[in-house]
RODO-2510 file (C-alpha; in nm, 4 decimals, decimal comma):
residues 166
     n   res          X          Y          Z
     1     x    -5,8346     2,8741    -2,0850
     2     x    -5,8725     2,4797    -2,0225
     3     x    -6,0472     2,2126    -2,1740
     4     x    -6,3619     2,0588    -2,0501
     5     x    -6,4867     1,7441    -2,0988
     6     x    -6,8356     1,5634    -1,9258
     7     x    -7,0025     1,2923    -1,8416
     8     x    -7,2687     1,2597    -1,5985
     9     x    -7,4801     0,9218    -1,4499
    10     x    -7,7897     1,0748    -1,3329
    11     x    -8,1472     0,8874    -1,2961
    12     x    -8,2469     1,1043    -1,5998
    13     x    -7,9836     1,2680    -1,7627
    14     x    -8,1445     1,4081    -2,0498
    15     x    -8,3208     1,6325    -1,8180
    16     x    -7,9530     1,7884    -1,7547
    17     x    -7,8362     1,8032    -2,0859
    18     x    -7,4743     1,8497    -2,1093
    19     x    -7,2808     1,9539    -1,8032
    20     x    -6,9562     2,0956    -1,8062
    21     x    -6,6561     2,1745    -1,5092
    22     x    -6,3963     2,4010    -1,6269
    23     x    -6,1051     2,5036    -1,4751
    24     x    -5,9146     2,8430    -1,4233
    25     x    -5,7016     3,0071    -1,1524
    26     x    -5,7098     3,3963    -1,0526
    27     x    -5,5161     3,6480    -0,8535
    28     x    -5,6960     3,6085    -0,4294
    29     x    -5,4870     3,7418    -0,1430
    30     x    -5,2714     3,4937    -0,0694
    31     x    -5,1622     3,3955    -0,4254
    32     x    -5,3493     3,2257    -0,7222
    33     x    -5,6757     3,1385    -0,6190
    34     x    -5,8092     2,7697    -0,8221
    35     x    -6,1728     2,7530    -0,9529
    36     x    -6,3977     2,5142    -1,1116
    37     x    -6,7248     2,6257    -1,2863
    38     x    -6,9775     2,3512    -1,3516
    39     x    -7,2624     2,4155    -1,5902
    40     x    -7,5020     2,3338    -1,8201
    41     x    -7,4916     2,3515    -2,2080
    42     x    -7,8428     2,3745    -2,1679
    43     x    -7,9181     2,1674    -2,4223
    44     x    -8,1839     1,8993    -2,2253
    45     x    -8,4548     1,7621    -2,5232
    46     x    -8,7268     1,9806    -2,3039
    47     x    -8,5010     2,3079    -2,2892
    48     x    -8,2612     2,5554    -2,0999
    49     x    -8,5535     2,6108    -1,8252
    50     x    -8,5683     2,2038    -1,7605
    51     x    -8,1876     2,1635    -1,7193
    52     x    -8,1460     2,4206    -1,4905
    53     x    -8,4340     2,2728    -1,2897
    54     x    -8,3033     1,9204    -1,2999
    55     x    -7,9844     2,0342    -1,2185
    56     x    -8,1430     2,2445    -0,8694
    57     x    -8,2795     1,9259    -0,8337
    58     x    -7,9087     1,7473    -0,8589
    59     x    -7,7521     1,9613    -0,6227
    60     x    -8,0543     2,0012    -0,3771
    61     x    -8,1096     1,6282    -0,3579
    62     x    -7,7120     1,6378    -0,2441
    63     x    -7,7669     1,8969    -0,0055
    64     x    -7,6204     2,1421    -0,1771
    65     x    -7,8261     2,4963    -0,1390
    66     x    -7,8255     2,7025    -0,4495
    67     x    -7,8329     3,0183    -0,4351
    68     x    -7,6493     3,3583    -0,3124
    69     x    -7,3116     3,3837    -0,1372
    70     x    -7,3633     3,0870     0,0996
    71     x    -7,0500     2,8492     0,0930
    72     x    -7,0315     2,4713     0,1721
    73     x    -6,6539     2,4125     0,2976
    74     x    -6,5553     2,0562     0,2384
    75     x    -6,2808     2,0652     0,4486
    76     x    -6,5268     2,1117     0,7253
    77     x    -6,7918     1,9235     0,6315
    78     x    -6,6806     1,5746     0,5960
    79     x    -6,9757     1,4190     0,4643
    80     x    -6,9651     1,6428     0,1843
    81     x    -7,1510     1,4104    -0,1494
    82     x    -6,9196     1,6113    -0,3383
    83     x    -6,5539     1,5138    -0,4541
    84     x    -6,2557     1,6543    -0,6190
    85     x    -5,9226     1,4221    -0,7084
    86     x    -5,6427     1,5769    -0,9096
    87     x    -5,4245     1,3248    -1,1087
    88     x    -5,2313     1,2699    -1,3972
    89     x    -5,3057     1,6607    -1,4661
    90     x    -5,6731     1,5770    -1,4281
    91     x    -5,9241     1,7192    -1,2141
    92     x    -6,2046     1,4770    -1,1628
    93     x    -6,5287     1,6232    -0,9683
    94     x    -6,7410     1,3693    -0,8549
    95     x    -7,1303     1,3376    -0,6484
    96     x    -7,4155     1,0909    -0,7119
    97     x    -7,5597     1,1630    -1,0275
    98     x    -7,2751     1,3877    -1,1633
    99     x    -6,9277     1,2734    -1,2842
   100     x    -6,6745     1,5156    -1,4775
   101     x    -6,2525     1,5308    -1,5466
   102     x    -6,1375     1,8269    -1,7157
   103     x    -5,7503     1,8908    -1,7901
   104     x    -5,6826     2,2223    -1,5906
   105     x    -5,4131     2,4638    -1,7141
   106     x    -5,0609     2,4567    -1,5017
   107     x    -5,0987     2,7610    -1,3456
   108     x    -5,4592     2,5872    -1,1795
   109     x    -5,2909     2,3026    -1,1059
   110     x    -4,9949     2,5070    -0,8996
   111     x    -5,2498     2,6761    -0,7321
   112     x    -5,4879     2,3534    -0,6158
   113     x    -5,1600     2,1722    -0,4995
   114     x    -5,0615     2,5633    -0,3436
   115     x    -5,3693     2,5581    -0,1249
   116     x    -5,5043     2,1913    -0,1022
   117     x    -5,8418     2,3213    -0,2483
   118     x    -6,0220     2,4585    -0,5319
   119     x    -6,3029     2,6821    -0,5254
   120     x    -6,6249     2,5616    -0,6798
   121     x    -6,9243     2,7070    -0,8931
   122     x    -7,1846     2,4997    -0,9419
   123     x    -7,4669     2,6733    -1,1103
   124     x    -7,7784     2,6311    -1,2522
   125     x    -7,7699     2,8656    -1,5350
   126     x    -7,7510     2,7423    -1,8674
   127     x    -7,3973     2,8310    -2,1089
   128     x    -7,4562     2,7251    -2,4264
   129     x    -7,1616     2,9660    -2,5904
   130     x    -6,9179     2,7831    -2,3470
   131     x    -6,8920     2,4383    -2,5826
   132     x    -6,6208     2,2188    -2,4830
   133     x    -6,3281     2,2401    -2,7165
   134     x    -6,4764     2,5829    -2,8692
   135     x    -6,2650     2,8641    -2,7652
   136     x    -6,3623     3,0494    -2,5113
   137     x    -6,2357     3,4436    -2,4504
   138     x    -6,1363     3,5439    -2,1100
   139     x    -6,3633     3,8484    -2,0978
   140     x    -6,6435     3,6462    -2,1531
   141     x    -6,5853     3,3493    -1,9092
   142     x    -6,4978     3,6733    -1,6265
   143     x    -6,8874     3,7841    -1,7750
   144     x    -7,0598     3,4529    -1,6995
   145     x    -6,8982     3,3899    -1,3763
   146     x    -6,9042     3,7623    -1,2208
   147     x    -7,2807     3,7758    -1,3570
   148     x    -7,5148     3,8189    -1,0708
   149     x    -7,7684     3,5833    -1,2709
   150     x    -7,4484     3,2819    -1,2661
   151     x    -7,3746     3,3445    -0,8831
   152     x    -7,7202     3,3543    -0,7344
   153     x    -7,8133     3,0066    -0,9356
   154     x    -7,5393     2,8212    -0,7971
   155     x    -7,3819     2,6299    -0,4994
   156     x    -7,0804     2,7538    -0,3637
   157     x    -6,8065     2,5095    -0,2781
   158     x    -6,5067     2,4650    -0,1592
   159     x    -6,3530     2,1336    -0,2542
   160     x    -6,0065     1,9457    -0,0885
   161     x    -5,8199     1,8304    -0,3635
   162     x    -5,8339     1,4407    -0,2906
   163     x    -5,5325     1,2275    -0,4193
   164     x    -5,6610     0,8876    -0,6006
   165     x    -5,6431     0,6664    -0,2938
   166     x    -5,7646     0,9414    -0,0377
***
């Protein structure tokens, strides 16, 4: 597993409560494939129901669609409002309103500078059991993430792995 931390710069970030990327890599064709899962503690003052609706609202208002197995390919889309750098054994995810650096394991950090890219989750389901710095078992971050519930409230990225001065 990896630790997470957040921070996020939103108009109202209450509404969001705590959002989270985490990092991971798995076995794809073509070696060890590099993830990032961004979520919600859920813990906004008005509930799990309003953070996941302020956070459609986050990636919507980006142009990000939520939902199903639709992908947005940064590589190809170069106006993309989302960003990914990887420095100093950081990953730091970036779009207006949203801000987050997480320190990915090494075998996620082989695989981002193996394929240039990591592949994104960015859903709108709430994970409260997922606390930064709480450990997490494997079995239930593959639960969350292969949920159909976690993949059809999310966007679907796939983000270059930027170096700090482009």
């Amino acid at each position: 597993m990896t630790s997470s931390t957040s921070a996020t710069t939103p108009s109202r970030p209450a509404d969001l409560g705590t959002l989270v990327v985490m990092a991971w890599s798995g076995e794809a064709p073509g070696g060890d494939m590099p993830y990032l899962l961004a979520y919600s503690l859920g813990d906004a003052p008005a509930g799990p129901k309003a953070a996941s609706a302020a956070i459609r609202e986050l990636l919507e208002s980006n142009g990000l669609p939520v939902g199903g197995d639709l992908v947005v390919d940064g590589n190809a889309r170069q106006d993309l409002p989302v960003g990914m750098v990887v420095e100093s054994e950081q990953a730091v995810v970036t779009m207006p309103g949203f801000n987050a650096r997480c320190s990915p394991p090494p075998q996620w950090l082989a695989a981002v500078e193996a394929r240039g890219y990591a592949y994104c989750v960015f859903t709108t389901r709430p994970w409260p059991e997922a606390v930064p710095g709480k450990p997490l078992a494997p079995q239930a971050l593959a639960d969350f993430v292969g949920a159909d519930e976690t993949l059809n409230a999310a966007a679907h990225l796939v983000l270059p792995a930027g170096s700090p001065r482009g």
